[in-house]
C-alpha positions as CSV (number, residue, x, y, z in Angstrom):
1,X,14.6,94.0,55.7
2,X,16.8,96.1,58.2
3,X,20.5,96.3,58.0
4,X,23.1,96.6,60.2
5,X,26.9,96.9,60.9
6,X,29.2,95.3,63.6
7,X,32.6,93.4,63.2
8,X,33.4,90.0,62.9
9,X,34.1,87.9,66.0
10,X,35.2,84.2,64.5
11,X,33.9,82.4,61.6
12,X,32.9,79.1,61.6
13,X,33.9,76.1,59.0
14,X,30.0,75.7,58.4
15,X,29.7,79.3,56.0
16,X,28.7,81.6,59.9
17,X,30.2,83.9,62.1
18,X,29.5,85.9,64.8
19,X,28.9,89.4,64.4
20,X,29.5,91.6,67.5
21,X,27.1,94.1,67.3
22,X,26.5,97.4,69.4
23,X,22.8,97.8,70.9
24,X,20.4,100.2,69.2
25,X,16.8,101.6,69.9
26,X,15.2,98.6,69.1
27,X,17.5,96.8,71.3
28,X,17.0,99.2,74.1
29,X,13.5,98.7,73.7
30,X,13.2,94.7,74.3
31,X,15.6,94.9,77.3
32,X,16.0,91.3,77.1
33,X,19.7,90.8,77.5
34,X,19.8,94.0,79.7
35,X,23.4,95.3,80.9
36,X,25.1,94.3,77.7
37,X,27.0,96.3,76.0
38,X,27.6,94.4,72.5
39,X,26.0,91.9,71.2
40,X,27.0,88.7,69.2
41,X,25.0,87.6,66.2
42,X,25.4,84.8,64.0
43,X,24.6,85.3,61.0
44,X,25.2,83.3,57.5
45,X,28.7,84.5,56.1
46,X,28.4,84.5,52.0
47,X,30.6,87.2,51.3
48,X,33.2,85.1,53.5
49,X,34.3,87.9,55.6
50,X,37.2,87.4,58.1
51,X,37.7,87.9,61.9
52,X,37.7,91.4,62.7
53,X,36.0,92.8,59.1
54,X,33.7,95.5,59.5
55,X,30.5,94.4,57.7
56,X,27.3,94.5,56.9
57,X,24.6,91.8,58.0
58,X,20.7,91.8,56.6
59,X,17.7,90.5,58.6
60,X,14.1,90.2,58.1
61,X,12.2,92.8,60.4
62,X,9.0,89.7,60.7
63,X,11.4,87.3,62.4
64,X,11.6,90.1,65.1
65,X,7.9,90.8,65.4
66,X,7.1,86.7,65.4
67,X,9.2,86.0,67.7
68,X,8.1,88.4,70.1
69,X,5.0,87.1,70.3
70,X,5.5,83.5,70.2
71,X,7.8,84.1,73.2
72,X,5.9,86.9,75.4
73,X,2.0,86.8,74.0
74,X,1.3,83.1,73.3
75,X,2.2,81.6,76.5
76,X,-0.1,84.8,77.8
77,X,-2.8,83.7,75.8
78,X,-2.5,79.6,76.5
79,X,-2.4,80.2,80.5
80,X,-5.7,82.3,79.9
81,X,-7.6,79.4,77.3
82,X,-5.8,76.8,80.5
83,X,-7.8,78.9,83.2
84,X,-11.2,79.1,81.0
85,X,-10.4,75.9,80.2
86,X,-9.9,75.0,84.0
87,X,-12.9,76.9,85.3
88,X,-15.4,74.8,82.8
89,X,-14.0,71.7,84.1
90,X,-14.4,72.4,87.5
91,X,-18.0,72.5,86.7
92,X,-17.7,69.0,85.0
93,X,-16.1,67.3,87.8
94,X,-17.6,69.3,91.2
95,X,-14.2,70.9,91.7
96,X,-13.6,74.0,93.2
97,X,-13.7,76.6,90.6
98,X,-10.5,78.6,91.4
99,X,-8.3,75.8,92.0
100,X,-9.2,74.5,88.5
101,X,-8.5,77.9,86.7
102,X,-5.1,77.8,88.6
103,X,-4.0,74.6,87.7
104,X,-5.4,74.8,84.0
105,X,-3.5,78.5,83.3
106,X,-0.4,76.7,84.9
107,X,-0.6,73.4,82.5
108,X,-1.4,75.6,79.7
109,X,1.5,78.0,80.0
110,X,4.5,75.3,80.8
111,X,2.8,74.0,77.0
112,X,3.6,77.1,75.9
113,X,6.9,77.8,77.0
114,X,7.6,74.1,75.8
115,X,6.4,75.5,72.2
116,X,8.2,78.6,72.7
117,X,11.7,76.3,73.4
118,X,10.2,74.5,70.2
119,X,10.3,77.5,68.0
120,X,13.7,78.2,69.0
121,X,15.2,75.2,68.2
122,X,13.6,75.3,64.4
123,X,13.9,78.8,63.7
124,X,17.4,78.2,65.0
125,X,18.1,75.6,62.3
126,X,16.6,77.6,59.2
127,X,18.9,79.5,57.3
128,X,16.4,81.6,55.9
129,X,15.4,83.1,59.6
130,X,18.9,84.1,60.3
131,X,21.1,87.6,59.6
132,X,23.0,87.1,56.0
133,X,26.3,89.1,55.8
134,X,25.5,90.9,52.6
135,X,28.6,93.1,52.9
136,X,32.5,93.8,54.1
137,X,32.6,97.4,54.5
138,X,36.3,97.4,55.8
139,X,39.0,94.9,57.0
């Protein structure tokens, strides 16, 4: 578990709100929303903080880590089965060998960024993935 602190942006009627929070090392790091300064988390609101509370918010370190690599390694790792994939095939059928790879790494890794959009839609929907304010350390 890692915590951190940011303020509250706007809660929602559902039991969230969005937590601005500013980037750290780790965010630094990824570089995937590069250029911004802050940024917006939402995260499960128990403690039922308000808009513009100071607070503390929980997440699980894994989520981080598996998400990583289902969105950078295993569409990676399809487009090189697609190619190997592709390259036995061509023997199969009398193709050209190259062309086969090609088209089999490109099959393979639009299937993977289609499980990658997959992922994101049901880790979006489990509470137990997202941040949990755990705290309201002024407001």
């Amino acid at each position: 578990m890692k915590v951190e602190e940011g303020t509250v942006v706007s809660v929602f009627a559902d039991g969230s709100a969005e937590v601005k929070v500013g980037r750290h090392s780790d965010c630094i790091a990824c570089g995937a929303c590069e250029g911004a300064k802050d940024i917006v988390v939402t995260a499960v609101n128990k403690v039922n903080a308000k808009e513009g509370q100071h607070v503390k918010f929980e997440f699980h370190d894994t989520n981080i880590v598996v998400g990583a690599f289902i969105c950078f390694v295993m569409p990676l790792l399809l487009a090189a089965a697609g190619a190997i994939i592709g390259y036995f095939v061509s023997g199969s059928f009398g193709t050209d060998a190259v062309r086969s790879e090609v088209v089999g790494a490109i099959v393979a890794f639009c299937i993977g960024l289609g499980g990658v959009k997959y992922f994101d839609r049901s880790l979006s929907k489990s509470e137990k993935s997202k941040p949990k304010v755990i705290e309201i350390i002024e407001g």
